[in-house]
Each structure stands twice: as structure tokens, then as C-alpha cells.
BATOR-675681 format. One record per residue: x negated, y negated, z negated of N, C-alpha, C, CB in turn. Coordinates in pm, whole numbers, plus 50000, padded with zeros to 5 digits. Atoms other than C-alpha are relative to their C-alpha. Glycine has a CB too. Layout:
XYZXYZXYZXYZ
...
This chain:
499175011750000500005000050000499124987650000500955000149879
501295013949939498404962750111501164995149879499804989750230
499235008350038499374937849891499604988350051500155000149877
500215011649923499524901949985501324991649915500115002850190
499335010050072500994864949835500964997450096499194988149954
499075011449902504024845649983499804988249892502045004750037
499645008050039504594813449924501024993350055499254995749982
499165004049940508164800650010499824988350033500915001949955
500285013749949508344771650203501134996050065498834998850092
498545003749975512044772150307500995007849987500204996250110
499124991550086515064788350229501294998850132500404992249810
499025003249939517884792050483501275006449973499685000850110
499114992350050521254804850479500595004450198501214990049860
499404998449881521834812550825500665012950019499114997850095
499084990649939524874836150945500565005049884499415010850093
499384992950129525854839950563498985005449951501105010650015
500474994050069522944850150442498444991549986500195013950046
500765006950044520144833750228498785009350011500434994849878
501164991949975516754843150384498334990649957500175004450181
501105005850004513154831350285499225001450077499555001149919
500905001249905510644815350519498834996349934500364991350101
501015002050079506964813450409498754998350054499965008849923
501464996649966503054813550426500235014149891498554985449954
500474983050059501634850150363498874998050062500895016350050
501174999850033498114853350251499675012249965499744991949917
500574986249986496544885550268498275004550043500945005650109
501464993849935493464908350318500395007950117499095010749893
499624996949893493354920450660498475006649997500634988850105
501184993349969490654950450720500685011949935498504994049946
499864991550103489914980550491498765001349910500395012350053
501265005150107487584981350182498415000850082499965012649842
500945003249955484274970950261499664989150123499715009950011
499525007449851485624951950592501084989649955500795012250127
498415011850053488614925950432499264991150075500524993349796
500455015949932488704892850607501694991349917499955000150263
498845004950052491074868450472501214996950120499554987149921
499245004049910494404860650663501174991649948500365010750069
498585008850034497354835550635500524998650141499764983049920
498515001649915500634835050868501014990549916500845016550021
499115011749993502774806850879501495001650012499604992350107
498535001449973506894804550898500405015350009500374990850145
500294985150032506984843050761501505003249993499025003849852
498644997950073510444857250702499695016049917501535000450135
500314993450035508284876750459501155015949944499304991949938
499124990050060511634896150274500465010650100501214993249939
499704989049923512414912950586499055007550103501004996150063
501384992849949509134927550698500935019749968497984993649849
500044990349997509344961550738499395011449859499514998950110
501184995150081506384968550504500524994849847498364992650058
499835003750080508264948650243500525005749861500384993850048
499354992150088509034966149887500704994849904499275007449950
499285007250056509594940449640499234987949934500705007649921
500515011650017508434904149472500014996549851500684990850083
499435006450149507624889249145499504983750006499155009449841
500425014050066507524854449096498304997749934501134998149865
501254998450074504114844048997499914977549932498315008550159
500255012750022504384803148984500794986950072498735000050026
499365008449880506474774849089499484987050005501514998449991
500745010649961504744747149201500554988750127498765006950037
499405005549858506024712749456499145001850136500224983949985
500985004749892504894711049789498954992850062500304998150040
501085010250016502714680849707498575009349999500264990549847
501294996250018500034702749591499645016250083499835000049831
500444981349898500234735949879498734994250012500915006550206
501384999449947497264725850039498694997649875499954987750122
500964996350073495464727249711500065011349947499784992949924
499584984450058497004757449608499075013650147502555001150007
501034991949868495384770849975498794998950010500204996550134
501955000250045492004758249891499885013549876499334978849888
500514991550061492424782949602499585007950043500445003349940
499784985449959493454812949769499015001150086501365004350061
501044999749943490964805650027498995004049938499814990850044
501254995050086488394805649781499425007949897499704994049966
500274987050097488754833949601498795011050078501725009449977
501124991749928485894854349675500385015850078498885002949878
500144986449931486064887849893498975011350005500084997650109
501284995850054483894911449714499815014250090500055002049820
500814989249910482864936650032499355005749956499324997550090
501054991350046480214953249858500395005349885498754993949984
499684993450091482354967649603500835013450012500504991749934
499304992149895483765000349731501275000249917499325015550047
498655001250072486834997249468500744990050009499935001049881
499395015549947487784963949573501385005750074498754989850135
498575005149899491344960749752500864993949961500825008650052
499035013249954494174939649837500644998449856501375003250144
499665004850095495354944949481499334995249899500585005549972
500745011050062492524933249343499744987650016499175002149991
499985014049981492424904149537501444990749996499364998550129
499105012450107495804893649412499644995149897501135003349944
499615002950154495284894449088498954987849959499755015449889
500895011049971491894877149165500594984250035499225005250118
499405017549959493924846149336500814997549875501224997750164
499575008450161496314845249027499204999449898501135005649924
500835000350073493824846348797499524983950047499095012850011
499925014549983492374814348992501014988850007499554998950087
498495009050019495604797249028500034996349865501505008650031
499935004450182495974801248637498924993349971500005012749881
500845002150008492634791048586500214981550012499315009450081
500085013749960493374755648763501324990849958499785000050155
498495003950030497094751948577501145002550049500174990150003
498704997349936498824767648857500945012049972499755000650128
């Protein structure tokens, strides 16, 4: 299982039904190989791959693009062969908290 962040960024209700649109931030590879990735205007909830979501932080829109410097800069530790995508969540919330977010 990959894990990977959303961050909502709009909310619609189209045809009767309330769907979320987002950025999704993810590792894209497999251990030893990750590269970072972000997708834009996501309708992450209905992915295929999708299982389920927890809330991690609610924050305005004023400060996304510092909230994307985080996630960006969370490190991608390749040379760890236990490393994966759920470590590098926990890694970005961990920085997020770290900075008040």
C-alpha cells in the first residue's frame, strides 16, 4: 500500500454529491528509488487506489505554499532499505508539527 498527503483545495457539490478536489503529494518509485511527486486539482476520494483519510491539520490557504515548502523538504532517505511512503508521511507530519502546522 503507497501512502500519500491530500490537501483539499475545493469542495464541490456537483450532481448532488459533495466531492473533494486537491493537491496529492506522494513518493513515486520503490524503496531505494522514491522521487517526490505532487498533482494538482486531484479528485483524490475517488481514486481507485483510495481506502480511507484522517484529518491531520487545518490550515487557510494563505499559508499552502509554505505548507509545500515543507513537504518538499522533507528529506527522502534512499539509502535506507526500510524507508517507504509511510514513513515519509509521518516524516512530513512530524515537520508540519514541528513548524505549528
Amino acid at each position: 500500500m503507497n501512502w500519500e498527503l491530500a490537501i483539499r483545495t475545493c469542495m464541490t457539490s456537483e450532481f448532488g454529491r459533495r466531492e473533494a478536489f486537491g493537491n496529492v503529494y506522494r513518493l513515486d518509485g520503490s524503496t531505494g528509488e522514491y522521487c517526490y511527486e505532487k498533482k494538482e486539482g486531484v479528485r483524490y476520494e475517488l481514486s481507485a487506489t483510495f481506502s480511507e483519510s484522517t484529518e491531520v491539520s487545518k490550515f487557510s490557504s494563505e499559508i499552502l505554499g509554505r505548507v509545500e515548502e515543507i513537504i518538499q523538504g522533507v528529506d527522502i532517505r534512499n539509502d535506507d532499505p526500510d524507508y517507504d511512503t509511510r514513513t515519509w508521511v509521518f516524516d512530513v507530519v512530524h515537520a508540519l508539527r514541528a513548524e505549528g502546522m
